[in-house]
C-alpha positions as CSV (number, residue, x, y, z in Angstrom):
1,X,0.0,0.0,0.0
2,X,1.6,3.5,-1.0
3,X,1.8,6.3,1.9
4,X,-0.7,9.0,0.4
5,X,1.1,12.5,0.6
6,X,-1.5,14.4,0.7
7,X,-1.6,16.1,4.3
8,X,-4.9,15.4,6.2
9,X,-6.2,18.6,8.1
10,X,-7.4,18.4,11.6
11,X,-8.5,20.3,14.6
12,X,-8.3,20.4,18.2
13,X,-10.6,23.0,20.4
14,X,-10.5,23.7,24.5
15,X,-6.9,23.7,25.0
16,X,-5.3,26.3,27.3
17,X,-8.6,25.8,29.5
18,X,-10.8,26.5,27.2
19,X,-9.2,29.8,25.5
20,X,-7.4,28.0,22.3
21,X,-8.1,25.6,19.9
22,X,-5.3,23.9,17.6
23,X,-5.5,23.8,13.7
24,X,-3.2,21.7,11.9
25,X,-2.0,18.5,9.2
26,X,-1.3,15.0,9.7
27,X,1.1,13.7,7.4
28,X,2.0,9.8,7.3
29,X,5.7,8.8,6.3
30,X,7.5,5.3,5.9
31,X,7.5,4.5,9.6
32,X,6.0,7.8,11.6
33,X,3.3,10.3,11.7
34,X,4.0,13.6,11.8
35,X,1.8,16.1,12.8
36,X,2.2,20.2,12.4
37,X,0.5,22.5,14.1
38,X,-0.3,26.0,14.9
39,X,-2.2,27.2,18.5
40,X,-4.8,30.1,18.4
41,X,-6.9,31.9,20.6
42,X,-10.0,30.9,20.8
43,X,-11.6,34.7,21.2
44,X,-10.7,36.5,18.2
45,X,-8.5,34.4,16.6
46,X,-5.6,36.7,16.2
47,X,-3.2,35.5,18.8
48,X,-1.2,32.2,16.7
49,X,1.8,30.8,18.0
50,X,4.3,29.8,15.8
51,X,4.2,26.7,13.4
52,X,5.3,23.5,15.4
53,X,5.3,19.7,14.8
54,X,5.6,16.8,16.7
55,X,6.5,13.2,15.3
56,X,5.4,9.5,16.5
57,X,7.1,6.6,15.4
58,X,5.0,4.0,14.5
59,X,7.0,2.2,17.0
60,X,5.7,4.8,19.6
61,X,2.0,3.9,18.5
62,X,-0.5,1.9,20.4
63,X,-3.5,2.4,18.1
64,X,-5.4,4.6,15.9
65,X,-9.0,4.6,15.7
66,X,-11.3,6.5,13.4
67,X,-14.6,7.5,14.7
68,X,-17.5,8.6,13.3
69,X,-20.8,9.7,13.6
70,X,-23.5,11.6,12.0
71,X,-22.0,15.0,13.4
72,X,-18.2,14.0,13.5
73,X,-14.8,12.1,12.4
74,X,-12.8,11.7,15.1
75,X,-9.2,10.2,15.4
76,X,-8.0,8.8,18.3
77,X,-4.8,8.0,18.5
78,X,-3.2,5.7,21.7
79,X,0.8,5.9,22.4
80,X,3.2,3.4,24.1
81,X,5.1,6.2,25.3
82,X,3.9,9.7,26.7
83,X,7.1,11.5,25.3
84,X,6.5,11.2,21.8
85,X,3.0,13.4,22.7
86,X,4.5,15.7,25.2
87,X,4.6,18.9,23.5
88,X,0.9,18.5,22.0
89,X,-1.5,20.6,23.4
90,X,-4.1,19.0,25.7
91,X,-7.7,19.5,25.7
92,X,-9.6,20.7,28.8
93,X,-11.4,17.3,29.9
94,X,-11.4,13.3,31.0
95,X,-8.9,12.3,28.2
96,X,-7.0,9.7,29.1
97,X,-3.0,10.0,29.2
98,X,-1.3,8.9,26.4
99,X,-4.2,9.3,23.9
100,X,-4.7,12.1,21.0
101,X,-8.3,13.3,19.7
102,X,-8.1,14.9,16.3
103,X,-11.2,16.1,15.0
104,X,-12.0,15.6,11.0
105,X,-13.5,17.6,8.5
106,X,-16.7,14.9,7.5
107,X,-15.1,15.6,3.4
108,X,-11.9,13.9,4.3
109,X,-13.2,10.9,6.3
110,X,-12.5,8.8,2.9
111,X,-8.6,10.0,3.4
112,X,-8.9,9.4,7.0
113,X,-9.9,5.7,5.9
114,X,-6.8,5.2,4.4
115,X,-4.2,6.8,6.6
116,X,-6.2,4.7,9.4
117,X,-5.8,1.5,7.2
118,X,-2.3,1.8,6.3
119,X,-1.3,3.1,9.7
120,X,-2.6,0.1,11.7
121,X,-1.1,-2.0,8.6
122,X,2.6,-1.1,9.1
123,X,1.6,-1.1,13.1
124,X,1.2,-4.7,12.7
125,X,4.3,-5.2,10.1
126,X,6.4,-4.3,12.9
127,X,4.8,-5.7,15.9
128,X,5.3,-9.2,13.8
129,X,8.7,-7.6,13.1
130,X,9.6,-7.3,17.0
131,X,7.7,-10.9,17.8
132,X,10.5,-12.6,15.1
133,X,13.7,-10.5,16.6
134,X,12.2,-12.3,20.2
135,X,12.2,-15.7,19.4
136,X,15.9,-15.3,17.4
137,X,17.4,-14.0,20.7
């Protein structure tokens, strides 16, 4: 399955208690996600920080899920370790630790299909990978 380049928009709102919301574009690659983003205020929307980016190695990744709805798309996307989300702004709420909640635009839930699908395909390439490099050593 080829890695779509096409960068897949999504939004975060109530972070910063409430005051911000996060706009930005997930982007797969060979054996990561990367995902840049920009914070604004949630009041006027003329307060932006500057353009930032975190990246999860696949290897980092739990689980993704894609959720939807008749009123959203939702990603949710679970992590092994709580590093590779640490500088991700967090949403005002009960979200567990270690999980991300990207919100979808509904026209891009048939691109969301496929970054889910390949995502959770090379997420089981290399659990199989790690489950061989046991059993050699």
């Amino acid at each position: 399955m080829a890695i779509q380049k096409i960068p897949l928009p999504f939004s975060l709102s109530n972070v910063y208690g409430g005051f911000g919301k996060v706009k930005g574009l997930l982007h797969l690659e060979k054996d990561r996600m990367r995902l840049d983003y920009q914070s604004e205020d949630n009041i006027v929307g003329l307060v932006k920080s500057k353009p930032m980016e975190i990246v999860i190695p696949f290897e980092d990744m739990e689980s993704i899920n894609l959720k939807t709805n008749l009123f959203s798309t939702r990603f949710i996307i679970r992590v092994i370790r709580l590093a590779s989300i640490a500088d991700f702004p967090k949403p005002t709420g009960n979200i567990p630790a270690g999980e991300l909640r990207l919100s979808l635009k509904r026209a891009d839930r048939e691109r969301a299909k496929q970054v889910e699908s390949y995502t959770n395909l090379r997420l089981s390439e290399i659990r199989l990978e790690n489950l061989d490099k046991d059993e050699l050593y």
